[in-house]
N, C-alpha and C positions, 0 to 999 in steps of 0.2 A: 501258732503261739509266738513263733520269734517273727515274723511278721509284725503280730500289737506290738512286740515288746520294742522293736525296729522303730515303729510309727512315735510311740507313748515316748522313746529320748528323743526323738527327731522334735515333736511337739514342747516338751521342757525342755532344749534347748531354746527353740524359737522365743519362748512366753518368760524365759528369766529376766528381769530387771537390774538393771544396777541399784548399788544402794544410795539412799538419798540423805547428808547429815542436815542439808540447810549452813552449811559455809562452802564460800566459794572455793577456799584453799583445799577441800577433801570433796569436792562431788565432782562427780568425770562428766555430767553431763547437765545442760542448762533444763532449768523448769519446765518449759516449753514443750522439750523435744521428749523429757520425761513423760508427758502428758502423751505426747502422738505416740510412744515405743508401746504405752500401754494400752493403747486404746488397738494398735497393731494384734498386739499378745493376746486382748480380749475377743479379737476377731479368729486368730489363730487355736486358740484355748478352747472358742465355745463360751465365755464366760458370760452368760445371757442374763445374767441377774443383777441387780444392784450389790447386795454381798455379797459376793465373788467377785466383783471387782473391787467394792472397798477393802476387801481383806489382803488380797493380792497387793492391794496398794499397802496398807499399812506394813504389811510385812516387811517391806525395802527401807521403811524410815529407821533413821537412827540421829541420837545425838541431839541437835535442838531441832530438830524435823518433831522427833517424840514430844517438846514443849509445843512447838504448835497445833499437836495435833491435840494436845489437852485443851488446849485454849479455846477450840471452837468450840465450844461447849457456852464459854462468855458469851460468844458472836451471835449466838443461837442457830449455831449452825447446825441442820440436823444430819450427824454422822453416818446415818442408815441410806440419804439420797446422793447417790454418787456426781450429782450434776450439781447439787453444793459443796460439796466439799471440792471437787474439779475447778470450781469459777474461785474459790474460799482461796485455795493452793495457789493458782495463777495471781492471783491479786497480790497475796502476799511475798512471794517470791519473785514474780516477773512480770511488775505493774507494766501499763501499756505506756508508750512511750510518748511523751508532748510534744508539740510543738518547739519547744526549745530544745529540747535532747536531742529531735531529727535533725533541727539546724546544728547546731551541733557536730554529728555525724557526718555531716555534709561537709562542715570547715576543716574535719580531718581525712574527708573521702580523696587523698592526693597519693599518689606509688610514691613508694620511699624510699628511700637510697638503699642497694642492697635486696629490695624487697623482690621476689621474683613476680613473673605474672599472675602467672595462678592464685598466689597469697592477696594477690591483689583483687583481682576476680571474683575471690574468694567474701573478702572483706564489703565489695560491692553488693555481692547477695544478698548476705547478711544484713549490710544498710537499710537496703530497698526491702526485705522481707519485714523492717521492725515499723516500718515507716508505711506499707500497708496493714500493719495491723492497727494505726493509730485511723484508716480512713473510716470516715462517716458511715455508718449504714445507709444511711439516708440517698447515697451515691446509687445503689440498688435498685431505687425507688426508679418505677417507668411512670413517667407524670399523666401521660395520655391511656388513654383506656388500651387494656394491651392483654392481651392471653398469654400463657405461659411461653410461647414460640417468641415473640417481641420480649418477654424478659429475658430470653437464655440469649437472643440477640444482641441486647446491651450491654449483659456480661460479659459476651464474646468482645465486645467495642469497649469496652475496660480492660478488660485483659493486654489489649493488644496498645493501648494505649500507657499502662503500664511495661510493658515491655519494650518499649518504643523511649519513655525516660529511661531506663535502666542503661538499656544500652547507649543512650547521652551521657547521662553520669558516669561511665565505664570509661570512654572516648573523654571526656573532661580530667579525667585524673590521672591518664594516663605518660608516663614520663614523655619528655618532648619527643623523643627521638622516633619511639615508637606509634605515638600519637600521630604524628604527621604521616608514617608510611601508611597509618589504619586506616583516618580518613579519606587519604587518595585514593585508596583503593574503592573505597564506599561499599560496604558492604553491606547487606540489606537488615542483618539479624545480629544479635549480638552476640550467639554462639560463633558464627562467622568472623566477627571481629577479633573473640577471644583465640581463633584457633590461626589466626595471622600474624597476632601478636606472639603467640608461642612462636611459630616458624620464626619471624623478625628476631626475638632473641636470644634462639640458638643461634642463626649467624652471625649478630653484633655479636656474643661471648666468644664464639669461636675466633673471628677476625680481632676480637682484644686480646684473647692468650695468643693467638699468632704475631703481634705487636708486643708482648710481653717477651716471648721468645725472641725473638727477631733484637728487641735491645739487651737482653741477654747475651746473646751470644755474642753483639757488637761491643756489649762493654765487655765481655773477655779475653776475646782479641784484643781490645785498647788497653784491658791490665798487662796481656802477655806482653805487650808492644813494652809499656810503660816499664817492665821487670827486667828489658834486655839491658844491657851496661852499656854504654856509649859515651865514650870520651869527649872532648869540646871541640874536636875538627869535624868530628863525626855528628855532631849534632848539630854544628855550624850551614854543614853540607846539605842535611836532612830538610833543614827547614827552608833554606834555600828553593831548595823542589817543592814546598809545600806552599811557598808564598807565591811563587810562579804558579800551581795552580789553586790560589784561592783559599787553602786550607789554615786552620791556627798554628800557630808556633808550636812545634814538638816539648816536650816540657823535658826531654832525655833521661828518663826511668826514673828508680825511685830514689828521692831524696834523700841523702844518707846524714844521721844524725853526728852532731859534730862526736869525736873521738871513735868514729865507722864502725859504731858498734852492729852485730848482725851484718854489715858489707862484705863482701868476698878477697875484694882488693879497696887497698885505700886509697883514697882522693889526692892526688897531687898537685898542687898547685906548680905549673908549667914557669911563673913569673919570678915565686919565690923560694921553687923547690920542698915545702913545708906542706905536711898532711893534713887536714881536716876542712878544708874549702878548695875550691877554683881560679882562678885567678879573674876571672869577670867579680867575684866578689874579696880581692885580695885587696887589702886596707894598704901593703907597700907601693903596690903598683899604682893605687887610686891618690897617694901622697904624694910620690913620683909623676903624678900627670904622664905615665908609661905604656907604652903600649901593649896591647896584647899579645902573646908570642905566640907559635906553632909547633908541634910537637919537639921542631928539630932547632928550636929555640930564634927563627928568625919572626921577625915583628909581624903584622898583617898589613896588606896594604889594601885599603878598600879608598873610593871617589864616591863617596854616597849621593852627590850632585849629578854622576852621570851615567843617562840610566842607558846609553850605550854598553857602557863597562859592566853594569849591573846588569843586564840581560847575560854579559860576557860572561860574567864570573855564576851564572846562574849554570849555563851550558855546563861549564869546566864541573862546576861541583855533580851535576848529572852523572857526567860523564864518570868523576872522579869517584862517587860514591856507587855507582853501579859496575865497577871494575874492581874498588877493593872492598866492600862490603856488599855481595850481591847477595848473600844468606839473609842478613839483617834486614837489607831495602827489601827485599819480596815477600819479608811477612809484614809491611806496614799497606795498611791501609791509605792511600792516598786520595 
């Protein structure tokens, strides 16, 4: 007894259906594949009759599915033959697709930004599945006198010929990057191609967050760098080393708003003694046509013409900033 009664849920699980309203926004599931779950459940079931399966059927509808199903009545459709009402349902929920729909389909068959493989893969099935239900009968047809062995042969030479575009269409829409590694490789099947593309990228993802990290971490170091305080000998000196080897001019931390609001210590101008700027931007000194001073208030003496002296003075500052600020030089990046 708990054996049937084991079997009898195992079978009404199998054989349940979703329900059908007839709006796309509330049915979980397309016409189509509606039609194959039941035709599955009918095999599962037993449901060896025509009424048992239209009942079964009716029972799922709801909503304006229920006006359709009045209607066939106009159609003269006879509600008792389940191969009419089947062909009735298909027609008017999931007409066969034209010629213009498939092209169509085709002009949007391209991977999308974002879009992963599989979705795409995915999407390609899809295409090629609505796109052979639109082919000819007629295709079927063996022209020459042929027994059933030479039809199941042609079949087989459609099928494979079928399968053979898919996997073109697959390779066609395929984003560049990936598309170029699939082809070289040449793969014979399109399961084959789809499962290269997967491999491919996992490893572009992976070596993009490892680029993602990687300038992460460099621009936090270049914030920590930018946050340290350095006076204008000190940053005089700094860029020195950095022009010597090739780098940009240090920008010397962060720029402090006039009246140093948030600053730790305030800005002293060296030229005119007064807080809120530097003396590279001191409007006395630039009026005065005066030079720049050094902390201990003697002028600077630079020969910008010669680039002996300028190697010179490149040395000294080396020298000079790696003796009194070697905590600060050893956390910059050079």
């Amino acid at each position: 007894m708990q054996a049937a009664l084991i079997e009898h849920d195992r079978v009404r699980r199998s054989t349940e259906l979703p329900l059908f309203y007839g709006r796309k926004e509330k049915d979980s599931i397309t016409p189509r594949l509606l039609i194959d779950r039941h035709t599955k459940a009918a095999e599962i079931g037993n449901w060896d009759n025509d009424e048992r399966k239209i009942n079964e059927f009716y029972m799922i509808l709801r909503d304006r599915a229920l006006i359709w199903w009045s209607s066939l009545a106009d159609a003269d459709v006879d509600t008792g033959n389940w191969e009419q009402v089947k062909t009735n349902f298909l027609a008017s929920y999931e007409p066969r697709y034209t010629a213009k729909t498939t092209c169509a389909n085709f002009g949007e068959l391209l991977m999308k930004s974002g879009e992963s493989n599989l979705d795409y893969y995915l999407r390609v099935c899809d295409t090629f599945s609505k796109l052979s239900e639109a082919r000819p009968a007629a295709m079927l047809n063996v022209r020459a006198n042929a027994a059933a062995q030479q039809a199941a042969v042609k079949l087989e030479g459609i099928r494979d010929a079928e399968k053979f575009f898919k996997h073109q269409l697959y390779l066609a829409g395929l984003r560049d990057d990936l598309r170029t590694k699939v082809m070289e490789a040449g793969k014979a099947t399109l399961q084959e191609s789809v499962t290269l593309a997967n491999e491919l990228e996992t490893i572009y993802f992976e070596k993009k967050t490892g680029r993602v990290n990687a300038v992460a971490v460099a621009d936090a170091e270049e914030q920590a760098v930018e946050n340290e305080d350095f006076d204008e000998e000190e940053i005089e000196a700094i860029n020195a080393i950095r022009q010597r080897y090739g780098r940009p001019a240090f920008r010397g931390g962060n720029r402090r708003p006039k009246g140093n609001f948030g600053s730790k210590k305030p800005v002293v101008c060296r030229y005119c003694k007064k807080t809120g700027h530097m003396q590279k931007e001191c409007r006395a000194r630039i009026q005065a046509n005066g030079k720049m001073v050094d902390a201990s208030g003697k002028p600077f003496e630079r020969k910008v013409n010669s680039a002996a002296r300028e190697e010179e003075n490149n040395a000294k500052n080396v020298a000079v900033v790696e003796s009194i600020f070697p905590a600060k030089i050893s956390s910059l990046n050079w």
